[in-house]
Structure formats: C-alpha cells, structure tokens
MARNU-384545 format. One line per 8 residues: number of its first residue (from 1); their letters; for each residue x, y, z of N, C-alpha, C. Coordinates in steps of 0.2 Angstrom, whole numbers, padded with zeros to 4 digits. Layout:
residues N
NUM> A> X Y Z X Y Z X Y Z; ...
***
This chain:
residues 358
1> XXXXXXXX> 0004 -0006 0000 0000 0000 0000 0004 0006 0000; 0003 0010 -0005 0007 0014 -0005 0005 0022 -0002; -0001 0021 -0001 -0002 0029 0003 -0005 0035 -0003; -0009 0040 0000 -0009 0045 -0007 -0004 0051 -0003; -0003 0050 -0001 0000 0056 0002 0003 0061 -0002; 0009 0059 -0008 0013 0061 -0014 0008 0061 -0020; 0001 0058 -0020 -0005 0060 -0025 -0008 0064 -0027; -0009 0068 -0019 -0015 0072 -0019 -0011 0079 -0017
9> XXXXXXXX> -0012 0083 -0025 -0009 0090 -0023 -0011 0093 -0013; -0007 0101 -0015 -0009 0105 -0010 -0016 0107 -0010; -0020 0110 -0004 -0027 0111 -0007 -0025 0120 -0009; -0031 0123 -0013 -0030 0129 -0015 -0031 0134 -0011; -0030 0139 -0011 -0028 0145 -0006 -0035 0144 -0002; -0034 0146 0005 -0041 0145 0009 -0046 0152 0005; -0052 0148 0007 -0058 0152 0005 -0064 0153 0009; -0065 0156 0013 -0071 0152 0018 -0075 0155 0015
17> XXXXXXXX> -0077 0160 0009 -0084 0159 0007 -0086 0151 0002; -0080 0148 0000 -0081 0142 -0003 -0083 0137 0002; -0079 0138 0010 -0079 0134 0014 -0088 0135 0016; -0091 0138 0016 -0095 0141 0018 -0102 0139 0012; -0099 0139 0007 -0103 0136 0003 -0103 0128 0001; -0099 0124 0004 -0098 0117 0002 -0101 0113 0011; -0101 0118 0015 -0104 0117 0020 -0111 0116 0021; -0116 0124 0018 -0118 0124 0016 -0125 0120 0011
25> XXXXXXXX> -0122 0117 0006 -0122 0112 0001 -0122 0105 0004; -0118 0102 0008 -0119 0096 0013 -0126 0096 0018; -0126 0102 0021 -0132 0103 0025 -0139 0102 0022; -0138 0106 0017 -0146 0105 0013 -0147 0098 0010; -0142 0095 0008 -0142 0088 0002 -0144 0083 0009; -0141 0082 0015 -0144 0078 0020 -0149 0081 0025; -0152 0086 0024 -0160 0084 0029 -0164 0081 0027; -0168 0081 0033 -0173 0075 0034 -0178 0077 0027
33> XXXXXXXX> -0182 0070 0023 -0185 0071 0017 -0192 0069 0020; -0194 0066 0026 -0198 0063 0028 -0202 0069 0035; -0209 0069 0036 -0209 0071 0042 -0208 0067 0049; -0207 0071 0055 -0207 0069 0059 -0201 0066 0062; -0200 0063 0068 -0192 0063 0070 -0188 0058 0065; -0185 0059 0062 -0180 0053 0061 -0178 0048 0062; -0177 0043 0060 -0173 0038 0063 -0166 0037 0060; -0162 0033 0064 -0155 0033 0061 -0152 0027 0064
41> XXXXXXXX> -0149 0022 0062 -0145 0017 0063 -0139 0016 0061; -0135 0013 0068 -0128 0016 0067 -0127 0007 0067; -0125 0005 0061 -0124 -0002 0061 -0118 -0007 0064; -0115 -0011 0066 -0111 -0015 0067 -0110 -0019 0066; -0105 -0023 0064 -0102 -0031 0061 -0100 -0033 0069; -0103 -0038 0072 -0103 -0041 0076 -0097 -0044 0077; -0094 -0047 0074 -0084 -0051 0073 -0079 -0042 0073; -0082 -0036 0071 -0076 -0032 0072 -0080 -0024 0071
49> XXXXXXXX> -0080 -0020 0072 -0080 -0014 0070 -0078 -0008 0075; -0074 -0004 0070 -0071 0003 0071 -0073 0007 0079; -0069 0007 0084 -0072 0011 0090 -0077 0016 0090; -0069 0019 0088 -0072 0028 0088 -0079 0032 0083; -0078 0025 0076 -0083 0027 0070 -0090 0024 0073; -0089 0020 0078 -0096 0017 0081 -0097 0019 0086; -0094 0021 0090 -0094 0025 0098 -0096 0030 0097; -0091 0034 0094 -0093 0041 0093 -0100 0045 0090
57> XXXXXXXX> -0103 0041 0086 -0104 0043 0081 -0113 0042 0083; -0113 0035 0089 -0120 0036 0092 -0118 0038 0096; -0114 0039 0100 -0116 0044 0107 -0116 0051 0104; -0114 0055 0100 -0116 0063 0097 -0122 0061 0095; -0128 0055 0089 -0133 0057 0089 -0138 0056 0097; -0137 0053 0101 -0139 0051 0105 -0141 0058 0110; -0133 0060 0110 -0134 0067 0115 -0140 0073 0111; -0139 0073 0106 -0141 0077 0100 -0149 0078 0103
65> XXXXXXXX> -0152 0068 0106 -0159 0069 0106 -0164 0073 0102; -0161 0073 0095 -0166 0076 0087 -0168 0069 0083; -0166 0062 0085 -0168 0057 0082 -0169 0050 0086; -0174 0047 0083 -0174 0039 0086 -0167 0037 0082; -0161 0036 0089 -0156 0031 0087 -0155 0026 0089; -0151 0021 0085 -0153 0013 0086 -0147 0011 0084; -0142 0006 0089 -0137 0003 0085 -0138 -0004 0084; -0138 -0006 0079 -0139 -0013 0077 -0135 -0016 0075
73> XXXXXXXX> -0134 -0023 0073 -0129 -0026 0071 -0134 -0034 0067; -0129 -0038 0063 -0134 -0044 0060 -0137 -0048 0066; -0132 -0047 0073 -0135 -0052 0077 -0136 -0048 0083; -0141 -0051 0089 -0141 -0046 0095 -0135 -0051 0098; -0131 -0046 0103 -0127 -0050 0107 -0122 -0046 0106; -0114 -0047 0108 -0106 -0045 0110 -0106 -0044 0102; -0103 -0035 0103 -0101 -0035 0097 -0091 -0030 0098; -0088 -0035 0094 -0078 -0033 0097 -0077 -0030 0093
81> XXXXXXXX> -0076 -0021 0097 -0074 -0014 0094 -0065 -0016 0092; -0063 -0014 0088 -0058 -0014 0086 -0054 -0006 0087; -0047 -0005 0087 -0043 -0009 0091 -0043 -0011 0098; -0048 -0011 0101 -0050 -0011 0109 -0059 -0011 0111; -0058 -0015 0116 -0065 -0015 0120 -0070 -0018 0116; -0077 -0019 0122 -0081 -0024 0116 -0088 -0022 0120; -0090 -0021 0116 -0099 -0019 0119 -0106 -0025 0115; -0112 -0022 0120 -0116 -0028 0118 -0122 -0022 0113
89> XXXXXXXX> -0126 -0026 0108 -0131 -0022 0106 -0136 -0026 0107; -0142 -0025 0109 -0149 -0028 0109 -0153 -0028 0102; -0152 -0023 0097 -0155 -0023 0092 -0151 -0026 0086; -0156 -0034 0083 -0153 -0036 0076 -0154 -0033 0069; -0154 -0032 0064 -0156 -0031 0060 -0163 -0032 0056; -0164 -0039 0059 -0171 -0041 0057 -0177 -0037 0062; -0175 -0037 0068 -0179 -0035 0072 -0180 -0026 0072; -0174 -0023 0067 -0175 -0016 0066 -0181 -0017 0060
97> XXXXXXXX> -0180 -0020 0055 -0183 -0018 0049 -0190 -0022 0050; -0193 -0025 0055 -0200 -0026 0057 -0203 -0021 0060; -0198 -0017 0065 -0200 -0011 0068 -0202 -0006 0062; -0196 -0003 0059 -0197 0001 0053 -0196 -0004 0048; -0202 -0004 0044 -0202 -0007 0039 -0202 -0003 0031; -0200 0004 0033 -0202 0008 0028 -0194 0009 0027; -0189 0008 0032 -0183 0009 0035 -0180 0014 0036; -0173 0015 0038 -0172 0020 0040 -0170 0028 0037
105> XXXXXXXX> -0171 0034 0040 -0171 0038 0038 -0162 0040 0035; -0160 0039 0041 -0151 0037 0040 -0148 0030 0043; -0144 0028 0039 -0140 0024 0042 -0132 0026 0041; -0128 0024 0048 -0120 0025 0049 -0116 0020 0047; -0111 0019 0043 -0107 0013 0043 -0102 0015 0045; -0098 0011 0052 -0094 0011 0052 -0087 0007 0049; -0081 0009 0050 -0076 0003 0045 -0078 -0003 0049; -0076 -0009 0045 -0076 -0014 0049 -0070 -0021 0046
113> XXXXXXXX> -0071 -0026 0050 -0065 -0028 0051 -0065 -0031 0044; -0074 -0033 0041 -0073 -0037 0035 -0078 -0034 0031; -0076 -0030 0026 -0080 -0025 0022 -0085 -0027 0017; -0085 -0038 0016 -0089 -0040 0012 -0094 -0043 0016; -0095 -0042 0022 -0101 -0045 0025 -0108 -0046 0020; -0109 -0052 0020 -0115 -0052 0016 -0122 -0050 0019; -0122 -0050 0025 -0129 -0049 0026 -0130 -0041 0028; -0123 -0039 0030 -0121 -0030 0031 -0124 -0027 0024
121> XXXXXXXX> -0120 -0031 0019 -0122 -0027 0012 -0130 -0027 0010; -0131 -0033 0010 -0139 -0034 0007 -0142 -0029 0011; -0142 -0028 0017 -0146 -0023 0021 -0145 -0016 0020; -0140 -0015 0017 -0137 -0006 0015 -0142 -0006 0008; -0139 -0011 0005 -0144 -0009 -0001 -0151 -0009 -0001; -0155 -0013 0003 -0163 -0013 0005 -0163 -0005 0009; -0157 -0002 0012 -0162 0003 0016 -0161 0011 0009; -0156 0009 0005 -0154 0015 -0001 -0161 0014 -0004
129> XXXXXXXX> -0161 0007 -0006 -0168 0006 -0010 -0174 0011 -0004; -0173 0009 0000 -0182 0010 0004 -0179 0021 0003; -0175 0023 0002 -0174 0030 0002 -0168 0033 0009; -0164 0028 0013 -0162 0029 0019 -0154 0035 0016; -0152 0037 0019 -0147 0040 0019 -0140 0038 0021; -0136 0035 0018 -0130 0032 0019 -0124 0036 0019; -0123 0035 0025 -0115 0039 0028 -0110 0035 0030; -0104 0032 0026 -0099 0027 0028 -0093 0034 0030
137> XXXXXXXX> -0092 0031 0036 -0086 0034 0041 -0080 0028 0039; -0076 0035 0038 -0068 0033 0037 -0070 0028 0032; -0064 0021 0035 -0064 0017 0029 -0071 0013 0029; -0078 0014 0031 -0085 0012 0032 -0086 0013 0025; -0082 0018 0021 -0083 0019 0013 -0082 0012 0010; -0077 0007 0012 -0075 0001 0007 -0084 -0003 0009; -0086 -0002 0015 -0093 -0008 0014 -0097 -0006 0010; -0098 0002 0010 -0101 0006 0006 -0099 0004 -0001
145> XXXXXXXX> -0095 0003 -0002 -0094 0004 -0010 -0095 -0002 -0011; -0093 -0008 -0006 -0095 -0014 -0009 -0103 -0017 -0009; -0107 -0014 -0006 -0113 -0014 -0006 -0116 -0012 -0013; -0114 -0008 -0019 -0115 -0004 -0025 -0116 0001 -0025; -0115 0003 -0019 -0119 0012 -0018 -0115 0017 -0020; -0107 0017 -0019 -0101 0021 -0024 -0101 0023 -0030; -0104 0016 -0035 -0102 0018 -0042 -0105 0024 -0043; -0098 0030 -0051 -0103 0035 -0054 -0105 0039 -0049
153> XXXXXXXX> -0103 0040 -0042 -0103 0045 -0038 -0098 0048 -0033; -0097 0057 -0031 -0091 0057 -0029 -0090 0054 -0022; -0086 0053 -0018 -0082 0048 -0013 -0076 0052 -0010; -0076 0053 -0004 -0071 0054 0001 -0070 0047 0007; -0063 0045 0009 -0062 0039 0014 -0056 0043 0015; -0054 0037 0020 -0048 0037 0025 -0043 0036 0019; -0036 0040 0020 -0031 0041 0016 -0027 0035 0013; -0025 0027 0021 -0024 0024 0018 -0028 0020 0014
161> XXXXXXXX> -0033 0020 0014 -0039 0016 0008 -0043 0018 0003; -0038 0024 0000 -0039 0025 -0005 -0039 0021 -0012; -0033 0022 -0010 -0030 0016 -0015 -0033 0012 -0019; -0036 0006 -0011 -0039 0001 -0011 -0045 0001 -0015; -0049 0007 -0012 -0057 0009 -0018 -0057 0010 -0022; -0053 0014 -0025 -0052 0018 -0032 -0050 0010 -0037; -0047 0003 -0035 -0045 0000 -0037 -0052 -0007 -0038; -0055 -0005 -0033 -0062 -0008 -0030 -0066 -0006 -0037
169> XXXXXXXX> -0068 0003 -0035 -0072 0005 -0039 -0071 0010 -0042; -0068 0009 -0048 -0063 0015 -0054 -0071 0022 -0056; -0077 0020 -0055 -0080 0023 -0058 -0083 0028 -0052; -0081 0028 -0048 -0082 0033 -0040 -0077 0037 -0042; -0078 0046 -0040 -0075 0049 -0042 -0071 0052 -0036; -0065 0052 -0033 -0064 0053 -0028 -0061 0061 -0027; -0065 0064 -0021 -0063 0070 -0019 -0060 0075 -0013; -0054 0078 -0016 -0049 0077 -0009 -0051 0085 -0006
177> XXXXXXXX> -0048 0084 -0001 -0048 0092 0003 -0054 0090 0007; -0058 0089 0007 -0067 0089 0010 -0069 0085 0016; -0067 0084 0022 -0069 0081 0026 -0074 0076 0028; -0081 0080 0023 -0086 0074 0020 -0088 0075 0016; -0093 0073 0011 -0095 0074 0005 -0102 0070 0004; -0107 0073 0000 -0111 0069 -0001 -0113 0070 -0008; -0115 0062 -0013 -0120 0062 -0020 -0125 0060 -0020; -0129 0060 -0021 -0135 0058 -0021 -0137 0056 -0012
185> XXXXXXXX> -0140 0049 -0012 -0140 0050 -0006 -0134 0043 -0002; -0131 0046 -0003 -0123 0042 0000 -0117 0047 0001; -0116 0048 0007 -0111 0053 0011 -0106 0046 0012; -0100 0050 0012 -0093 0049 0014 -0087 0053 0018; -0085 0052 0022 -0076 0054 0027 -0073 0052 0024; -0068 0058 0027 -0063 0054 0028 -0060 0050 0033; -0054 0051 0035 -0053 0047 0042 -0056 0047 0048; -0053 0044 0056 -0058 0045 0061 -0059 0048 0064
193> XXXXXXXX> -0057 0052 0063 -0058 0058 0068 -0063 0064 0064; -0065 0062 0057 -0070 0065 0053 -0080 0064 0056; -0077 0058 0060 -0083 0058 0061 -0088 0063 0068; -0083 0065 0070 -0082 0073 0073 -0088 0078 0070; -0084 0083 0064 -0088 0085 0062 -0094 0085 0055; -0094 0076 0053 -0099 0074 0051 -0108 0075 0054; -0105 0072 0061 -0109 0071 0065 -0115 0077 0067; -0109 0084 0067 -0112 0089 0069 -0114 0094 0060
201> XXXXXXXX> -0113 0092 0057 -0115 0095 0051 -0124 0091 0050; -0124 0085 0051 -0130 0080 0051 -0135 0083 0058; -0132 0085 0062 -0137 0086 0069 -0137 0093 0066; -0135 0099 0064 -0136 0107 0061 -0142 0103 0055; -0140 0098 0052 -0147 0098 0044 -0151 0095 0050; -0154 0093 0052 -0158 0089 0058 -0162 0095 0063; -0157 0097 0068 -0160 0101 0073 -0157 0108 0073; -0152 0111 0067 -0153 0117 0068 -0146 0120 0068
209> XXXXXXXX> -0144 0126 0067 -0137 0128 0070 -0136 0128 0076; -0142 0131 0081 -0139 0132 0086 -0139 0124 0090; -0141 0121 0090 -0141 0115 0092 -0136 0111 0090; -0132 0111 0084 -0125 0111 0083 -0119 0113 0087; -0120 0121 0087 -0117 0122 0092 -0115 0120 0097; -0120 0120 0101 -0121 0122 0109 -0117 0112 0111; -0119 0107 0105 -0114 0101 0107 -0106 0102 0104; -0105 0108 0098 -0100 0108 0096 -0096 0112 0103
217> XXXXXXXX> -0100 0115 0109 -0097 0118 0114 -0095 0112 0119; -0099 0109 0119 -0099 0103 0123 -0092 0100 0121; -0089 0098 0117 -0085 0092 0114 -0079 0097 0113; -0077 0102 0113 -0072 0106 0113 -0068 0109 0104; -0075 0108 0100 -0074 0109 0092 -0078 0114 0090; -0071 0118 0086 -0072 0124 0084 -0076 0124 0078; -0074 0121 0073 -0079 0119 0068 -0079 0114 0065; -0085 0115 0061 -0086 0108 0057 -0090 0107 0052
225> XXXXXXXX> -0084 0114 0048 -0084 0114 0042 -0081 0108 0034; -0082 0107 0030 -0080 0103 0028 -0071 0101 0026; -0070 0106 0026 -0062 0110 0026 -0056 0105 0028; -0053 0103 0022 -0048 0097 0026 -0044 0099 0019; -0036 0098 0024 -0031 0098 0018 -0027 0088 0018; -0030 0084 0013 -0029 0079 0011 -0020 0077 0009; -0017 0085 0008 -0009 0081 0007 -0006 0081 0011; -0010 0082 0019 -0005 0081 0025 -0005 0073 0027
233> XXXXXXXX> -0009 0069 0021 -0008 0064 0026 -0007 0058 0021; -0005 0055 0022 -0001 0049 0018 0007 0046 0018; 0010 0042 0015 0016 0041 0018 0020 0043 0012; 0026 0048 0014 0029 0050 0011 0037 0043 0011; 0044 0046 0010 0049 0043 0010 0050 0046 0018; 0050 0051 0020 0051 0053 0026 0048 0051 0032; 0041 0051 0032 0037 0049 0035 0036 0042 0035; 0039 0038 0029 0039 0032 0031 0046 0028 0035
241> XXXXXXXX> 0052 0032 0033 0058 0030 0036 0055 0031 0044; 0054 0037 0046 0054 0037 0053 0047 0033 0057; 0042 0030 0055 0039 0025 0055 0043 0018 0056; 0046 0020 0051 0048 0009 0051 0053 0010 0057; 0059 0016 0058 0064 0017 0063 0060 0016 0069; 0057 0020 0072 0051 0019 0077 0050 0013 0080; 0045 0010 0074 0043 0005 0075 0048 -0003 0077; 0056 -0001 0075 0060 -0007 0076 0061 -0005 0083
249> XXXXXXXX> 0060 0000 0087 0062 0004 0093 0060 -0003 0098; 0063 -0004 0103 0063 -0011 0107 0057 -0006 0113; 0051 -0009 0114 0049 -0005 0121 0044 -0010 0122; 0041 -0011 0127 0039 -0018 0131 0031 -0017 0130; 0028 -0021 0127 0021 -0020 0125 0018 -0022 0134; 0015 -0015 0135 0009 -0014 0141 0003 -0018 0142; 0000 -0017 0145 -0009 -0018 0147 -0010 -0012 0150; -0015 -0008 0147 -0017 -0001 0151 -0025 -0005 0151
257> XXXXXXXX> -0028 -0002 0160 -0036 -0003 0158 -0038 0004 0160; -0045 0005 0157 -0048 0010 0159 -0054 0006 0165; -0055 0009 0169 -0060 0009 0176 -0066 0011 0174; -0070 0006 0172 -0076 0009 0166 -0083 0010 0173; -0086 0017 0174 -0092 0018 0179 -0097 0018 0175; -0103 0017 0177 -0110 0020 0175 -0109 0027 0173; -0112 0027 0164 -0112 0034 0163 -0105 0036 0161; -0101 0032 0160 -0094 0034 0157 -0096 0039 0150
265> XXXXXXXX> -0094 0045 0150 -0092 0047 0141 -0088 0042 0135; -0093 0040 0132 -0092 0037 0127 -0088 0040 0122; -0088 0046 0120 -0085 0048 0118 -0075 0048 0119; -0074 0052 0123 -0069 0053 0128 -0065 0048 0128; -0069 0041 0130 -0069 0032 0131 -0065 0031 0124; -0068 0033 0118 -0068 0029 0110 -0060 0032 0109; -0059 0039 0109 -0053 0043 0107 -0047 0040 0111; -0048 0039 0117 -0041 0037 0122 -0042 0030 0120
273> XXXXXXXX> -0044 0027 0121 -0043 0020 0120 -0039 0016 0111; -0045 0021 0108 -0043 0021 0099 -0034 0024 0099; -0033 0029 0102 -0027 0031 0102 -0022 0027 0104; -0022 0026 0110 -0017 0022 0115 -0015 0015 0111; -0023 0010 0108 -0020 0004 0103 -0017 0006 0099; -0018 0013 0097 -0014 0013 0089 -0007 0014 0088; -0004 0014 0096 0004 0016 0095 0006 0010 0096; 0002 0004 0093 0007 -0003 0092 0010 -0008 0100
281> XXXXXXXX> 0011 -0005 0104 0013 -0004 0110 0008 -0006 0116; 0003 -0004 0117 -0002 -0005 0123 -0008 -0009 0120; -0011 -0011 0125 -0017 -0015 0124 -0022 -0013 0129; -0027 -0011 0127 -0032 -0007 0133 -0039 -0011 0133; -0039 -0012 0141 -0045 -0017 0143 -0049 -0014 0147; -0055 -0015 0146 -0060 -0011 0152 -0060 -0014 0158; -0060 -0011 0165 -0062 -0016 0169 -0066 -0014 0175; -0072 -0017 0175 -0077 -0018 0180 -0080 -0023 0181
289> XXXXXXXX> -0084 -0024 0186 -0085 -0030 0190 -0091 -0033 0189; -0095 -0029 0182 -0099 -0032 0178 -0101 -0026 0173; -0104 -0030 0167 -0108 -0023 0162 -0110 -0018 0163; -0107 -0013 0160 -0109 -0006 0162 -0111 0000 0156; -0119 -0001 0157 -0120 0008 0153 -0116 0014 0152; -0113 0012 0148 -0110 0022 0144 -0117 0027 0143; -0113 0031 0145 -0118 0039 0144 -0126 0036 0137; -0122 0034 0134 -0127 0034 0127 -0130 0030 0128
297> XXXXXXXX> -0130 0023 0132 -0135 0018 0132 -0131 0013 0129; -0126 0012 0128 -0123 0006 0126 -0122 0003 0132; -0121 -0002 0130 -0117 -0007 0137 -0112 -0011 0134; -0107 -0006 0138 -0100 -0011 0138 -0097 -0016 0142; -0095 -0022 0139 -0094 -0029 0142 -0087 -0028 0144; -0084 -0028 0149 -0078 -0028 0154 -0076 -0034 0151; -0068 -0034 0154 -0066 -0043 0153 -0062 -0041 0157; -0056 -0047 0161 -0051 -0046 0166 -0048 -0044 0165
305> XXXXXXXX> -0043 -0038 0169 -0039 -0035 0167 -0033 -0036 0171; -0027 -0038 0168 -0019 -0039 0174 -0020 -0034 0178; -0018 -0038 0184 -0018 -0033 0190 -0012 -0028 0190; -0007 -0027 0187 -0002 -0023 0186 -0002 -0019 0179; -0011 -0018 0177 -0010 -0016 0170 -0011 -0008 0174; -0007 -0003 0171 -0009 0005 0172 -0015 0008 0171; -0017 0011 0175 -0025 0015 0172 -0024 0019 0166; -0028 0021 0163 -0029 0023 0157 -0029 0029 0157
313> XXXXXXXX> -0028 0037 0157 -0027 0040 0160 -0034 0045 0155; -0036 0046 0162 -0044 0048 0158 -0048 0055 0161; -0049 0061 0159 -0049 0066 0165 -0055 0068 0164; -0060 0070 0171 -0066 0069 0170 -0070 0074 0167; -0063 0081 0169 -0065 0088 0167 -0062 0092 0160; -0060 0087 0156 -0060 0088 0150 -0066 0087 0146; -0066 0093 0139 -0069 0092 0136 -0066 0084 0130; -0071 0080 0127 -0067 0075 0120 -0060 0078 0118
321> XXXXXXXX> -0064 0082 0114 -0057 0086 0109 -0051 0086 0114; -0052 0089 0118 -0048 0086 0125 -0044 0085 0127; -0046 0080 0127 -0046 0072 0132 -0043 0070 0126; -0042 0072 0120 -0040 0067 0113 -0033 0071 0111; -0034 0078 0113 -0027 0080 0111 -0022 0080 0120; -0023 0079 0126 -0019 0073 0130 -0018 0071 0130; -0022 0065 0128 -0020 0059 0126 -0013 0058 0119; -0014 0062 0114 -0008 0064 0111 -0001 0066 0114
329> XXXXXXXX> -0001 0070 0117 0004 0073 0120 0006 0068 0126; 0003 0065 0130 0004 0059 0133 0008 0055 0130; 0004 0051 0123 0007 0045 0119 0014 0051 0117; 0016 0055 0116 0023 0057 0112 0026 0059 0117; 0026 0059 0126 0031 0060 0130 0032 0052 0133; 0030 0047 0132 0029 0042 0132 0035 0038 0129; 0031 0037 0120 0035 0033 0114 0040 0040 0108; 0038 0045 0110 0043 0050 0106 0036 0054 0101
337> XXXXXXXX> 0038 0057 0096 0034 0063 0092 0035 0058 0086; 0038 0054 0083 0037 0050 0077 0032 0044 0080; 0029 0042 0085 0024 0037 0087 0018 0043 0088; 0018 0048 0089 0013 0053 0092 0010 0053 0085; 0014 0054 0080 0012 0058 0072 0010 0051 0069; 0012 0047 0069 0010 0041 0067 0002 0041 0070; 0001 0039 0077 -0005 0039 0077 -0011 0046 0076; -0007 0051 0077 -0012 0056 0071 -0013 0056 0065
345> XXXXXXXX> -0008 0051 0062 -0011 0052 0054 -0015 0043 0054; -0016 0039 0059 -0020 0035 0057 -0030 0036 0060; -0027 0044 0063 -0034 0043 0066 -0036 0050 0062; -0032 0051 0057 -0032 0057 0051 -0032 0064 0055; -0030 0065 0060 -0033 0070 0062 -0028 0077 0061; -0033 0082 0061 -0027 0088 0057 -0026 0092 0064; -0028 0094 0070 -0025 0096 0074 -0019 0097 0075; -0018 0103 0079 -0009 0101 0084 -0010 0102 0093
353> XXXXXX> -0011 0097 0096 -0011 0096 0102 -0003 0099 0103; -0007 0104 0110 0000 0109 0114 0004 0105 0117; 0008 0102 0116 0012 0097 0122 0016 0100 0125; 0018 0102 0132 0023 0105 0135 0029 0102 0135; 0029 0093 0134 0034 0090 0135 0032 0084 0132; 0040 0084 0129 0038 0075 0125 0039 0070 0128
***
C-alpha cells in the first residue's frame, strides 16, 4: 500500500466563502425528506468494527436527542470494537426492519473488520432502496462501495484506503480536501476523527445551527466545516523511514485498563482507547466488575484486566477534543513525536495538540 500522500496536490488558497458554501451544500443535500423525527441506525459487524466510527458517532446522535437512534448489528449480542473494547447491542437487523419497515431515515457505517459481509451489504442496499441515507465513516466507505452504492458517484475515505477503492471502484469519483461529502444519497469521510464534524453538520441539517453548536461547545470543536487539507496525510519517503525506525524501537508492550463507571463518556472512552491501541505498544481493557451503561446507552462488556495493568489516563474535566489532544501529548512523552504523528495520521486528524513536554 502505497499511501496517497505524494498523489494528492496541496489544497487551493483558503476560502471560507467556498468553505462556507460546500458546507452549506452538505447541510441542505442531508436533511430529513420525511416528516417527523427521524430515525437513524448506526450499524455494526458483530466479529469487528471501528471504535471511535461506532462509539462516537452514536453517542453525538444520542446526545443530540433530534432522532430515534438505534445501533444494530446482524446479530443481538457481543459486538468486538476494534482496536480495543467490546460492547453488547440488543438490536438485530431483522428486528429493526420489522420495527421500521419503511426503514431507516439514515444509516451510519462504520469501518469494519470485514468489508464484504453479506448480510451487512444486502441490508445497506434494502435501506438505499427504501430512500435511507447512507453515511460510511472513514474506511466504512469500502462496505459502502462494496454494497453498489459508490459507483458513478463522488467519494471521500480514510487516506490509507484509497487506494484500495479507487481499485475496487474505478467509476467513483474521488474528492480530496473535503472532510465529508455527499452524492445523491450516500455521504462519505474521511478518516476517524471526521466523524467529529460529520456528525455535527447532520445534527445542524436535523436540529438546527444552534443545536450544533451548543454540542460543538460541549465536545471542545471549533468547527465543522468541511475544510480538510488531504496532502497532509499519507506516507511520504520521510514519514515512512521514521515510521519503520520507530517501529524497530525495542519498548515492552503494556496492558493499560480503563475503570469503566455507569455513565462513562463514550466519547472521551472511543478517542483514548482508539489512540493508545494505535501506538502498536499498549493493549487497553476495560475493567469492571460487571456490564456497564455508557452515557449513550450502550453497554460495555468488561473482561479481566492484569492486575499490574496501568489506568488509562482519563480526565473527567476535560472536554473529548480534549481528552484526545492529552492523550496525544501523553502518547509522544511516552514513545517519542514519530509514534505521536503516526497515530495522528491513522486517526487522520489535522489538529496540533499543545504538548509541554515530549
């Protein structure tokens, strides 16, 4: 895999009346077509899917409180978040589409571990068919595209897996700089940390700007516009030399657990944890002394955690954005600023977390 990094020019000089109009243009193309509340299902592949693209993504419509939300998955029961944690859903797919059988107003896909599920895809195409709105977070675009909903339309994903789709589906037009994007009715991200201000652009077409707001105050995000520069990420010859160096570095693979309470942020939870697995290095385990409700209503299933594993460092008084950029700075006073950037560019994020100290 060779990365687009070297592919994708610089973006053109900033423009916020353009930013402001592709903003804009996304807002109007995804509100609701239907009256009445919406619904929206945030799907999961039960053998693996993406933390943050599934955590995150119901716990912002959840709080939002503008929509019946529902996570589903083919099976009820244990569903393993990747790179860490594992939670349970009660709702299956057959048992959504009994409830709504007209289906749903949106559905969320997040990446998953196996992008040709068959009973995943049949069901993305029954809810396009029924009129639902499909939004594939980060790589959730390859299920999407393998479903048939890509061809002949534009497309944004995670940076490494471009590649991959454009090779998948040459007839998908792919478009850089843009955060997310939508054709007809199928929206696209790019990496994980897009599901951020995805989320909040869908809760503004949904419930309004100021109701956008007032969570984009909550979460600590200045905007969430669709604004992204796409040549910051990819692997260069530079960035790949200090990667493999890094990576040969000798350091003793951890267990960190998090001490998961009733009402843990969900959010908060997906960023640290998603972070921490991705520096190759740690392994993060929940641990309590039985299942526990998160903020949102999921219930997350603990497993046992070494008694010499370190807490996870988790602050109660931060906002997400956060608690995400701590976490950064942590991870690079830790393993160094070549592991710190590595896990920023797998979680695409275009921030610069202040670190006092590496």
């Amino acid at each position: 895999m060779t990365g687009c990094g070297s592919k994708v020019p610089s973006p053109p000089a900033a423009d916020a009346a353009l930013a402001a109009q592709q903003a804009t243009a996304f807002i109007e193309a995804i509100k609701p077509r239907r009256d009445g509340k919406p619904v929206i299902a945030v799907v999961a592949r039960n053998e693996g899917t993406e933390i943050t693209d599934f955590l995150l993504t119901h716990a912002v419509l959840q709080r939002a409180d503008i929509a019946d939300v529902h996570a589903v998955a083919p099976r009820s029961g244990p569903v393993s978040l990747y790179p860490a944690l594992q939670v349970e859903i009660a709702q299956d797919l057959a048992t959504f589409d009994r409830t709504y059988p007209t289906g749903a107003d949106y559905v969320i896909v997040p990446a998953m571990s196996d992008n040709t599920d068959g009973a995943i895809l049949t069901w993305l195409q029954q809810q396009s068919d029924h009129g639902a709105r499909i939004i594939g977070i980060c790589a959730g675009g390859l299920v999407v595209g393998n479903a048939g909903l890509l061809d002949h339309r534009r497309f944004t994903t995670h940076w490494y897996y471009l590649d991959e789709l454009r090779e998948q589906h040459p007839a998908a037009v792919y478009v850089p700089h843009q955060r997310y994007v939508i054709d007809s009715n199928i929206a696209t991200t790019t990496g994980i940390t897009a599901s951020v201000p995805t989320m909040l652009a869908l809760i503004e077409a949904i419930g309004g700007p100021e109701k956008a707001q007032s969570l984009a105050d909550d979460f600590g995000v200045e905007s969430w516009t669709p604004v992204h520069d796409s040549s910051l990420f990819g692997l260069n010859f530079s960035r790949g030399l200090s990667f493999i160096l890094n990576k040969l570095a000798f350091w003793r693979n951890d267990e960190m657990r998090v001490d998961v309470v009733e009402g843990m942020d969900d959010i908060a939870l997906a960023f640290t944890a998603d972070a921490w697995s991705r520096t190759g290095h740690i392994k993060v385990q929940a641990a309590a002394p039985a299942p526990v409700k998160l903020r949102s209503g999921i219930t997350l299933l603990p497993e046992p955690a070494a008694v010499d594993a370190n807490p996870l460092p988790l602050a109660a008084d931060l906002k997400p954005m956060e608690q995400l950029d701590r976490t950064l700075c942590d991870i690079g006073s830790r393993f160094g600023a070549a592991r710190r950037e590595w896990v920023m560019m797998e979680l695409e994020y275009p921030g610069q977390p202040a670190c006092e100290t590496e």
